[in-house]
N, C-alpha and C positions, 0 to 999 in steps of 0.2 A: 839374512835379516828376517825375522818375524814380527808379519804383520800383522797386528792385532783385526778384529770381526770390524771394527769402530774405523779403522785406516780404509781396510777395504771399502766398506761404504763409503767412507767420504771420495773415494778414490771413484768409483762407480758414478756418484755423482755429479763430478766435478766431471769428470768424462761426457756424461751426456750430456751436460749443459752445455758445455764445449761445443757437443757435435749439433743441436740441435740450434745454435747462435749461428755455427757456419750452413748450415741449412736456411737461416733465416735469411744471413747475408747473398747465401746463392742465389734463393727465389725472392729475395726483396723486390728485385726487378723488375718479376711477372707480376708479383702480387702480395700489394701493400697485407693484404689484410691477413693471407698467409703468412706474411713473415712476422706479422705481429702474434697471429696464431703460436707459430713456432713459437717464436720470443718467449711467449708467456708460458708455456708446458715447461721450457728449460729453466727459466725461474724456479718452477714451483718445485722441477728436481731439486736446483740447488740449493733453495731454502731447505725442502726434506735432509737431501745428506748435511748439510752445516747443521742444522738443529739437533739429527740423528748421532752426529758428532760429538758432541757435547753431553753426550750420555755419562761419560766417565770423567768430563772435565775437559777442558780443553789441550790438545795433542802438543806436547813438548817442542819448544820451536829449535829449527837444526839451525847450524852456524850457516849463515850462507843466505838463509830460506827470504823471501821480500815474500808480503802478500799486498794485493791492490784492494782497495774496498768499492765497494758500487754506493753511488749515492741516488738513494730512495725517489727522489724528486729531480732526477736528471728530467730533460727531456726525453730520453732513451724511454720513456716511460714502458713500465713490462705491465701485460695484465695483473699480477697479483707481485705481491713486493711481502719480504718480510724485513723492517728496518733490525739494526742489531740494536742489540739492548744497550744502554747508556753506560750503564754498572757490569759488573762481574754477568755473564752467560747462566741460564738458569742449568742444574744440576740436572733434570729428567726432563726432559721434550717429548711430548705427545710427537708420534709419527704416522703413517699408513701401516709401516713395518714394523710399530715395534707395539708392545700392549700398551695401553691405557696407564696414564699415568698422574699420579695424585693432583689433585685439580692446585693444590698450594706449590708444586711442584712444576708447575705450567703457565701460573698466571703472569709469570713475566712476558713470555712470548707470544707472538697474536702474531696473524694475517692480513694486509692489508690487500684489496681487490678491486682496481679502477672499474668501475661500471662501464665508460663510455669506453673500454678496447675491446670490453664483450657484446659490444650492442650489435656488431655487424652478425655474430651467429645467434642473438635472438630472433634477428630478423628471416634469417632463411626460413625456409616453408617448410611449415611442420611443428618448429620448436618450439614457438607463444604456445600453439594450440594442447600442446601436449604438454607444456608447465602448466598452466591453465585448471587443466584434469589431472593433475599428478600424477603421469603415466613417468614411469623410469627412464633413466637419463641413458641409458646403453637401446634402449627401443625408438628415440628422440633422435640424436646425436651423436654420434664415434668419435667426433672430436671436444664435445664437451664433459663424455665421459671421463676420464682422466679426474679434473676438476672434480666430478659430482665423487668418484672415489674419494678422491681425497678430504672432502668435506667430512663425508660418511667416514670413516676413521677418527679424523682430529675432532668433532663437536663431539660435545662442546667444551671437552681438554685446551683444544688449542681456543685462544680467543680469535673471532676474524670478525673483521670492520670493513665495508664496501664503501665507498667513495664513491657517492652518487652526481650523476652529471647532470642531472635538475635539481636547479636552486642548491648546487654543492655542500653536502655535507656527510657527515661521518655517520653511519648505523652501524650499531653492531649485532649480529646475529645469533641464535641459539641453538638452528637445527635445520638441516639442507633445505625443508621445504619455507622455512623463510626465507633463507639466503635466495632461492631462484623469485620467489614472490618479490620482492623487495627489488630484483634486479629485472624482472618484468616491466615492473608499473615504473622502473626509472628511465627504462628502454620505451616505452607508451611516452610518457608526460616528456621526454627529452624529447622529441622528436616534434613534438609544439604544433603539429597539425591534428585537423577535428577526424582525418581519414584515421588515426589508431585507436583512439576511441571510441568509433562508429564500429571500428571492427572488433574492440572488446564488448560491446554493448550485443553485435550480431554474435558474439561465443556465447556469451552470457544467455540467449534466447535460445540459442540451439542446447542447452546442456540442460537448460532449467524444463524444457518443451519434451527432449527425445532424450536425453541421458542422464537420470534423475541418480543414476548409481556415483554421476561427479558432482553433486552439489555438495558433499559434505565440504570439498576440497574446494570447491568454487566460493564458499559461504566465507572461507579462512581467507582467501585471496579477500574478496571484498570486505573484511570487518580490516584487516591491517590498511588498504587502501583507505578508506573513509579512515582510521583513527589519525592515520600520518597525515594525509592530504586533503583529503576532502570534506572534513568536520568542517575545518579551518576558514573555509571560502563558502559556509551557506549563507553568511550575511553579506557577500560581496555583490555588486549588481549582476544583471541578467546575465553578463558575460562568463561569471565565477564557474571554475572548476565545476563544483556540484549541482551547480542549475544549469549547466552545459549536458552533465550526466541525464539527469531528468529530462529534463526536453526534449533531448536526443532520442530519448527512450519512449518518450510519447509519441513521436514520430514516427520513432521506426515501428510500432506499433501498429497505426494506423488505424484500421475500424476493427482488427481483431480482437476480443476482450482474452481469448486464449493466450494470449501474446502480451496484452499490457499489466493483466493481473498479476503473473508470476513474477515478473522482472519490479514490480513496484511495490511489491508483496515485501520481494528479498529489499528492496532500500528502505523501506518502515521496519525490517526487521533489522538492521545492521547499523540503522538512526533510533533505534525505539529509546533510547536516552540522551538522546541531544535533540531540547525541544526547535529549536531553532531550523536544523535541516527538517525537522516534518512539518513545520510550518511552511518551509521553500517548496515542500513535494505536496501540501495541501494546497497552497496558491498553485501552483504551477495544475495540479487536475482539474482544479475550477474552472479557473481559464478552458482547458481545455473542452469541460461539461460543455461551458457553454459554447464552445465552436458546436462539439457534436448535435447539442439541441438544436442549431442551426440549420445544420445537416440533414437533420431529422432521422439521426442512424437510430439502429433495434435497439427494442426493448433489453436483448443480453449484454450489450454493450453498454448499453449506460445504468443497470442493474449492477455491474460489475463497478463501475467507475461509484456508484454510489455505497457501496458496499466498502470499498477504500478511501472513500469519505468520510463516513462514519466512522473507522478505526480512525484514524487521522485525528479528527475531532475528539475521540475519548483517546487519543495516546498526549496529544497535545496540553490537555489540561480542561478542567469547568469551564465555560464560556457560559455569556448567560443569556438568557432565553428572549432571541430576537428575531421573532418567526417572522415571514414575508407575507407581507398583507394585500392582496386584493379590496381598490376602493369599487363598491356599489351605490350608485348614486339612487335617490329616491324614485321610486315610481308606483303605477296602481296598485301592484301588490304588499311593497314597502315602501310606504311614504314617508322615510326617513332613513339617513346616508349609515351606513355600516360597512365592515371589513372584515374579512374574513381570510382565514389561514388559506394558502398558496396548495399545502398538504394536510394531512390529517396530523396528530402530536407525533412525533416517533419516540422511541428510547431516548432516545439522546435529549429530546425538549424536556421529558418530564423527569428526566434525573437532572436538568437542569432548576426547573421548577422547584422539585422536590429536594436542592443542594446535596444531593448523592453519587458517588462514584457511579462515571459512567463505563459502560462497556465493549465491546466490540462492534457489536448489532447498533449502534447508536444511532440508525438509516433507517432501522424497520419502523413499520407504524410499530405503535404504542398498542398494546388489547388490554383492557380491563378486566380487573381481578375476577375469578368467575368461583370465588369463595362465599361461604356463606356462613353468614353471622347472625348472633339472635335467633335463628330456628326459622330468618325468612329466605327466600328463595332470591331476591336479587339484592341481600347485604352487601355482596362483594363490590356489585355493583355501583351500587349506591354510596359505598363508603370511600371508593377510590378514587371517584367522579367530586367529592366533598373533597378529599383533600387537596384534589388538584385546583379547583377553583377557589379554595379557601388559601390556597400557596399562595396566587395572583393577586399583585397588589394591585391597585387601581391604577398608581401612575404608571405601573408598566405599560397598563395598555393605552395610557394618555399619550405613554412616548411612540409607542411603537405605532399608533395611529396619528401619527405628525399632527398632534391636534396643538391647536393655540391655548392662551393661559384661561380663557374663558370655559373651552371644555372639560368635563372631566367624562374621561370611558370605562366602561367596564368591562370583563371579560366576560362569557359565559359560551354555551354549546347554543349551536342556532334553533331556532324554530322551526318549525313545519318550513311555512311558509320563506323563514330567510335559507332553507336549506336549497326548498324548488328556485331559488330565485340564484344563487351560487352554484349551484351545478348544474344550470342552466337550460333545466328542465319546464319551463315555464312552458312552452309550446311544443315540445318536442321530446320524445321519450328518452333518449341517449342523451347526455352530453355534449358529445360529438355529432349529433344529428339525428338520421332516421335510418340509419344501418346500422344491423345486426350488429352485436360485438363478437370481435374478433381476439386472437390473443395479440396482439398490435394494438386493441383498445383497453383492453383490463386483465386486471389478475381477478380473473374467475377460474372456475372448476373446468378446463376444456378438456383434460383426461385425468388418469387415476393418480396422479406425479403432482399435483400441483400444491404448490408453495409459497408463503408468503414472501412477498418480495419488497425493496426497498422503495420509498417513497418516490416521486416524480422520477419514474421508471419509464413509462409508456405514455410518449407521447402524442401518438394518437389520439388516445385518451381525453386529450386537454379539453376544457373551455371554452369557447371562445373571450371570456376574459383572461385566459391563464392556467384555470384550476383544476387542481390533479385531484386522480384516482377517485371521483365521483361513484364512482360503479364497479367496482372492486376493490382488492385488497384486505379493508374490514369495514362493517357497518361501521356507522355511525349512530351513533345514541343521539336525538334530537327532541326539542320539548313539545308536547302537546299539550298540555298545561300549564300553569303558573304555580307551580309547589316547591317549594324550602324545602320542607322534612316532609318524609313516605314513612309512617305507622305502621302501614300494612305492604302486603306482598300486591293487595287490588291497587294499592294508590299507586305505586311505584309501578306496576303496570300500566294504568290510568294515563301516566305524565311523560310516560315516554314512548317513543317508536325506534323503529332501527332503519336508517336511509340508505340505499344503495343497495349493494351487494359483496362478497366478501371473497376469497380464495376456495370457501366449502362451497360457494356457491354456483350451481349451473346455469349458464348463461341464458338460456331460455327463459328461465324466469325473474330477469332482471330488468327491472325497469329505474329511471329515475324519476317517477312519478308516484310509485307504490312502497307507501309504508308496511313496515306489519309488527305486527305486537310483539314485545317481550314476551318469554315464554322461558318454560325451563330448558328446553336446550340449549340457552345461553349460557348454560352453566353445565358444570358437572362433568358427565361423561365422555363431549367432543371437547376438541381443541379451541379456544376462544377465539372468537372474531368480533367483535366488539371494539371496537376506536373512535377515537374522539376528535373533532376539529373544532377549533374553537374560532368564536366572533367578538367583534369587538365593537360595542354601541354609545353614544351617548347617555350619559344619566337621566337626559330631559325627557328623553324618545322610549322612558321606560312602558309607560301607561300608552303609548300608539304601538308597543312591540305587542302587548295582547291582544288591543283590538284589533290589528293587522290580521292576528292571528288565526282568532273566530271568524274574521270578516272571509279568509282565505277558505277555512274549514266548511263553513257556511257555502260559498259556492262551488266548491266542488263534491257538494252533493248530490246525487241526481232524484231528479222527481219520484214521489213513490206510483210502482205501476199500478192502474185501475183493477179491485177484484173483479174477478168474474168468473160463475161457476162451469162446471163440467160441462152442462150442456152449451151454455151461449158457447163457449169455446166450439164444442162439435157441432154447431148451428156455423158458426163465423168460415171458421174451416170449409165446412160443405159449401156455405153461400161463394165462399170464394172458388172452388173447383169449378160450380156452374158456370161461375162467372168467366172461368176463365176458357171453360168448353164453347160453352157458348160463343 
C-alpha cells in the first residue's frame, strides 16, 4: 500500500499525541500541572497534523474506519484547542511545516488558547521577567518553546484567540509579541492580589532606571495594557485598577525624583489622549506635592514633581487663571489689606491669561519679552507687562480675592513697598531670615550649571506667610511710580525696579531689601530674567497705594553726610590718634 506525504503526517501526529496523553496520564499523579503541560503540546501536535491533513481534502474514509471527536469545551480542558470547522474543512491550513498559505485560504481555521492552563508557567522565575523585555522564548523557557514556534510559523495565517481568565473573554491576536503580552497581563490581573502588580511596577523601575535598550518593548506592553484595561477604570474610585497603578508607583518611589519621574513620565505618555486618566495622575501628584511639602523634602524632588505638573496641566486642556493668593492685612507700611500671588506668573498662568495653547514648561516662571520695539530699549518690556494686565478683567480678581459684592479689585504688579512687605523683608534681609542663601533657599547662580527651575520649588525659601521664590529664580518688575504709558526709555526706567534676585544671579549680592534699575542688559544679549508677580487691591485703596509709597521711599533714605574738607578730615583723624595714644 502507498502512503501518501499527507497519511504519513497525519500518521506521525496522531502518534505523538497518543504518546504524549499516555505520558500525561502516567505523571498526572505526581504532577497536576505537568500533565496539563503534556496535555496541551499533544493538542497542538494534533491540531498541526489534522489541519496539515486536509491539505488535499480530506483522506478517503475505509470500510470499517469509526473516528471519535473531542469536544472543545469538555472539562478535559487542553491548553490550546482548535474546534472543527462547522462546514466543509478549509482546502490549505497554514502549518509550522508546511509554507505559508493564502490568508483567504485559512481564514476558516483559528486557534483557540485557555489563558488560565498557562498561568502556572508564567509564573515560574524568570519568564514574566523576560516577556516583559522581549527576550526570546527558547532563552525564557524549553517548555513554552514549542508554543512560541508555533505561533511564529502560523501568524498571522492561522487566526488564534486566547480565552482570558480575567473578566473572560475572547482576544484575538496578530503576532507572538502580543499573544505573550496579552497572556502576561491576564496571568497579573487573574491573580487579584496588589503583590503582581507591585511586582510589574518594580520591572517597570528597574528597565526604565538600568535597561533603557527594553523600553521600546516595555512602552508596547503598557500602551495595550492601559487601551484594554486600564483606560476603562480612571473614573472609578480610589480603588480603580489605574489609580491603584499610580499610587503604587508613587510609593514605591518614595523621596527618589530619579525613580518617580520616569515611571510617571511613561503613564502621561501612554494617557496623553485620554484626558480623564491624566487628570487621575494629576490629582493623585498633588496630593502627593503636598505630603512631600510637609516633609520638607529637596529642592530636586519637588522641582521634578512640578515639572510633571505643568505637562499635566497643559496635556489636560486650558484651565483658567486661578492663582493662590496670600492675604496681608494692613499695617505701617501698608495701611490697606491686599493679596498677593503665592509664586511669580509661570507659562502656564499667562497662556492662560493670554487664552493660548499651553506647553510643556507650564511650571517655569514666566520671563518677559526682552525685544524691542519703536527704537526703545525696554519696548519688550513694556509691551508684555500691558498685555498682560490689559488680559485681566477686574472681576477676576474680585473672585480670586474672595472679596464680597461691595468690593471691587484690581490686578496690578506690587509696589516697592507692597513688595518689601510680601517677601517679607521688612526687617530682615532674606525672606527666610538672616542667613546666607543657600541652594536649599533659591534658584540663584551657585556654580557655572545653573538653571531656571520650576515655581514653589524650594522650600526653604518660603515666607513666613507662604511665599515663594522671593530671591531667586527671576526678578520681579515692581512700581516706583505711578505711570500708564512710558514715552521714553528715562520714564520707563524712572517707574520701574527689579526686586529680588534671578538664576544669573550670584548670591552674594542678593538681598530682599535692594532694588536696582532697569538697564539694557535686561535685554538683548543675556538670557531673560525678568518675571512678574502679581497683586491684588481694592479700587478704593487706590490714592493710599501711592502715598504708602513715597511715604516708604521717603524713609528709607538715609540722611545726607556733613561736608567736610581735606584738612578737618586730616585734623579729626590725627585728633583722634592723640586721643587715643594718649
Amino acid at each position: 500500500m502507498k502512503l501518501t506525504r499527507r497519511t504519513v503526517i497525519f500518521a506521525i501526529g496522531g502518534v505523538a499525541a497518543g504518546g504524549l496523553a499516555v505520558a500525561a496520564a502516567a505523571f498526572g499523579a505526581q504532577s497536576v500541572e505537568f500533565a496539563s503541560w503534556l496535555a496541551g503540546i499533544g493538542s497542538l501536535a494534533a491540531t498541526v497534523a489534522t489541519l496539515t491533513s486536509t491539505r488535499g481534502g480530506p483522506p478517503a474514509a475505509q470500510p470499517g474506519d469509526t473516528t471519535s471527536s473531542t469536544d472543545a469545551s469538555s472539562p478535559a480542558a487542553i491548553p490550546t484547542q482548535a474546534p472543527a470547522p462547522e462546514a466543509a474543512p478549509p482546502e490549505i491550513i497554514s502549518s509550522p511545516s508546511s509554507p505559508a498559505a493564502p490568508p483567504q485560504a485559512a481564514a476558516d481555521a483559528h486557534l483557540v488558547v485557555s489563558a488560565s492552563a498557562w498561568t502556572a508557567q508564567l509564573e515560574r522565575p524568570g519568564v514574566s521577567e523576560g516577556l516583559l523585555r522581549g527576550a526570546a522564548m527558547r532563552e525564557i523557557s524549553a517548555d513554552l518553546a514549542p508554543l512560541d514556534d508555533l505561533l511564529a510559523h502560523s501568524l498571522p495565517h492561522l487566526r488564534v484567540e486566547i480565552r482570558t481568565a480575567y473578566r473572560p473573554r475572547t482576544v484575538q491576536v496578530g503576532s507572538v509579541d502580543q499573544f505573550w503580552t496579552v497572556m502576561l497581563v491576564d496571568s497579573i490581573l487573574h491573580d487579584g492580589s496588589i503583590g503582581l502588580q507591585r511586582w510589574l511596577l518594580r520591572a517597570t523601575d528597574l528597565i526604565l532606571s538600568a535597561e533603557r535598550h527594553h523600553v521600546p518593548r516595555l512602552t508596547e506592553f503598557w500602551e495595550w495594557f492601559f487601551v484594554t484595561h486600564l483606560a476603562a477604570t480612571a473614573d472609578e474610585p480610589a480603588d480603580g485598577l489605574m489609580a491603584t497603578f499610580v499610587t503604587e508607583a508613587i510609593r514605591q518611589s518614595g523621596d527618589d525624583h530619579k525613580r518617580l519621574y520616569p515611571i510617571i513620565d511613561l503613564f502621561i505618555r501612554i494617557a496623553r489622549d485620554d484626558p480623564a486618566t491624566l487628570r487621575l495622575i494629576r490629582d493623585a501628584l498633588t496630593r502627593h506635592d503636598e505630603v512631600l511639602r510637609e516633609r520638607g523634602s529637596s529642592p530636586a524632588l519637588l522641582k521634578r514633581v512640578q515639572v510633571l505638573l505643568g505637562r499635566l496641566g497643559a496635556a489636560v486642556g486650558p484651565t483658567p487663571f486661578r492663582p493662590v493668593l496670600v492675604d496681608f492685612a494692613p499695617d505701617a507700611i501698608c495701611p490697606y489689606p491686599f493679596r498677593a500671588m503665592e509664586v511669580p506668573l509661570t507659562v502656564g498662568d499667562v497662556d492662560a491669561i493670554l487664552r493660548r495653547a499651553s506647553g510643556a514648561d507650564a511650571a517655569m516662571p514666566h520671563v518677559l519679552s526682552q525685544g524691542s520695539t519703536d527704537g526703545t530699549a525696554f519696548g519688550g518690556l513694556c509691551r508684555e507687562l500691558t498685555d498682560i494686565l490689559g488680559s485681566l478683567l477686574r472681576t477676576s480678581a474680585s473672585a480670586s480675592a474672595g472679596a464680597n459684592g461691595s468690593d471691587e479689585w484690581r490686578w496690578d504688579i506690587p509696589t516697592v513697598a507692597e513688595w518689601v512687605r510680601l517677601a517679607g523683608c521688612v526687617d530682615q534681609p532674606y525672606p527666610w531670615g538672616h542667613d546666607l542663601p543657600t541652594p536649599l533657599h533659591a534658584n540663584l547662580k551657585f556654580d557655572r550649571g545653573s538653571r531656571l527651575s520650576p515655581v514653589r520649588t524650594y522650600m526653604a525659601g518660603r515666607t513666613a506667610a507662604g511665599v515663594y521664590d522671593c530671591c531667586g529664580g527671576v526678578h520681579e518688575i515692581v512700581r516706583e511710580q505711578k505711570h500708564d504709558t512710558f514715552d521714553t526709555d528715562r520714564r520707563f526706567e524712572g517707574a520701574f525696579r527689579l526686586a529680588g534676585g534671578s538664576y544669573l544671579s550670584p548670591p552674594h549680592g542678593v538681598t530682599g531689601q535692594r532694588f536696582r534699575h532697569l538697564s539694557a542688559r535686561d535685554r538683548g544679549g543675556r538670557p531673560s530674567c525678568v518675571g512678574v508677580r502679581l497683586i491684588a487691591y481694592r479700587e478704593v485703596d487706590e490714592a493710599r497705594r501711592w502715598e504708602s509709597l513715597k511715604a516708604f521711599r521717603l524713609g528709607r533714605q538715609r540722611p545726607p553726610l556733613a561736608r567736610t574738607t581735606p584738612t578737618q578730615r586730616r585734623a579729626t583723624a590725627g585728633h583722634r590718634t592723640r586721643g587715643t595714644v594718649g
